[in-house]
N, C-alpha and C positions, 0 to 999 in steps of 0.2 A: 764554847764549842771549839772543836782542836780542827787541824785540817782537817784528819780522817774521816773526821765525821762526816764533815760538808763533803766529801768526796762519796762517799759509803749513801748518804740522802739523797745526793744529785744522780748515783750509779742505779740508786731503787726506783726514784721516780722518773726516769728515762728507760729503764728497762721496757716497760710496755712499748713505749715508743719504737723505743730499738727492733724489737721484735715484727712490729707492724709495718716499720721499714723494710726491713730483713723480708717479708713476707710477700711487699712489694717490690724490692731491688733483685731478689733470688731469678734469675730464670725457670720458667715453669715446669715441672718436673715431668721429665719425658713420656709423650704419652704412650699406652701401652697400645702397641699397634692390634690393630681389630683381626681378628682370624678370618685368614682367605676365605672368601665364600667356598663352600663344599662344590664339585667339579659337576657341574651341571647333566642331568645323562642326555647321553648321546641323542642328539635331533631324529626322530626315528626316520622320516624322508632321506637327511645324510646317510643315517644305517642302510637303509632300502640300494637306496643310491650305488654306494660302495658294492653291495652286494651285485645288483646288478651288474657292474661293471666287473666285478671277477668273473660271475657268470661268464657273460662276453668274451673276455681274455684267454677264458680258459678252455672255452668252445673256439676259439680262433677266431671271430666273428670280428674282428678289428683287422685281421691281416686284411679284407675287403669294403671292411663298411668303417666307415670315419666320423668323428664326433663333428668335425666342423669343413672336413672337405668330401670332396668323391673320392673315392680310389677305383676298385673293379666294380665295387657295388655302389647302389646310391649309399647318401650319409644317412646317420641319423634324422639331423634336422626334415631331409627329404622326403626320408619315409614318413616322418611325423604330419607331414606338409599335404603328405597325399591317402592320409588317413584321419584328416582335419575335423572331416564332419562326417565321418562313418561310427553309426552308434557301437556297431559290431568291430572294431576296430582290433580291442584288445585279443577278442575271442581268432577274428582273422590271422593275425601276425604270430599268435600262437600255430596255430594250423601252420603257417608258414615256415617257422623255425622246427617244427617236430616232425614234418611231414617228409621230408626231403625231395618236394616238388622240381621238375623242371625249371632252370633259371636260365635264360641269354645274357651272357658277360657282353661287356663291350666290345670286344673281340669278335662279338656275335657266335662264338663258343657256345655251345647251348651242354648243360652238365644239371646235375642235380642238386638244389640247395644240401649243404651240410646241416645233416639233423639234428638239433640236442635232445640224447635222449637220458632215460634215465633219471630224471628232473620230475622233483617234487611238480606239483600244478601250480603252488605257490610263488615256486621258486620262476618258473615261466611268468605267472604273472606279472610279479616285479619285473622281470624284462622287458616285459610288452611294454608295462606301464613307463619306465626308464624310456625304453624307444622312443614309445608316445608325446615323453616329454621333453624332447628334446627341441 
C-alpha cells in the first residue's frame, strides 16, 4: 500500500466522524423567529372608556368637572362617591347631563347645567357609566 492510499482509508473512515463533529462544533443554525402574535382587539371597557371621555371633552364638561381634583364642579371621583349606592344612578346622572337643570357653582352663582344634546342614549350611557366609574 502506497501513502495515498493510507491517506484516501483514514480520509473515508473518519469522514463520518468528521461530519458528526462538524454537527456538533457548528453553531446552531439561527432560529427562525416566531411571528408577532396578531395585535390583540382593542379592550372594549378601553374603547368605551376613550369614548367617554371625548364625549366629555367635546361637550366641555372638563373645563368644570376634573378626573382627579375639583375645579368649579365636583370631580368625577365625587360624583361617583355620591352616587355609590344609588340603584338609579346611571338613569339620574343622565337626567342631569340632558336636562340643563339648575346648578350652584362655588361662587354660589346659581346658572343652568350645560345640556348634551343630541346624543345617542348609548352614547350618554357610556358617560354615566365612565362617571360612575370613576
Amino acid at each position: 500500500m502506497n501513502y495515498r492510499s493510507n491517506i484516501r482509508t483514514l480520509l473515508c473512515a473518519m469522514t463520518p466522524l468528521l461530519a458528526a463533529f462538524s454537527a456538533l462544533a457548528a453553531p446552531a443554525p439561527a432560529a427562525v423567529p416566531a411571528a408577532a402574535p396578531a395585535a390583540a382587539p382593542a379592550d372594549a371597557t378601553h374603547t368605551a372608556a376613550v369614548a367617554a371621555v371625548k364625549l366629555a371633552k367635546g361637550n366641555r364638561c372638563m373645563k368644570c368637572h376634573g378626573t382627579f381634583k375639583k375645579k368649579e364642579g365636583p370631580s368625577y371621583p365625587a360624583i361617583a362617591a355620591r352616587y355609590k349606592d344609588d340603584p338609579n344612578a346611571e338613569d339620574k346622572l343622565i337626567l342631569h347631563i340632558t336636562s340643563g337643570k339648575t346648578i350652584t357653582r362655588t361662587s354660589g352663582l346659581k346658572e343652568h347645567h350645560k345640556a348634551i344634546m343630541n346624543k345617542s342614549q348609548d352614547e350618554l350611557r357610556n358617560l354615566a357609566k365612565w362617571i360612575l366609574a370613576e
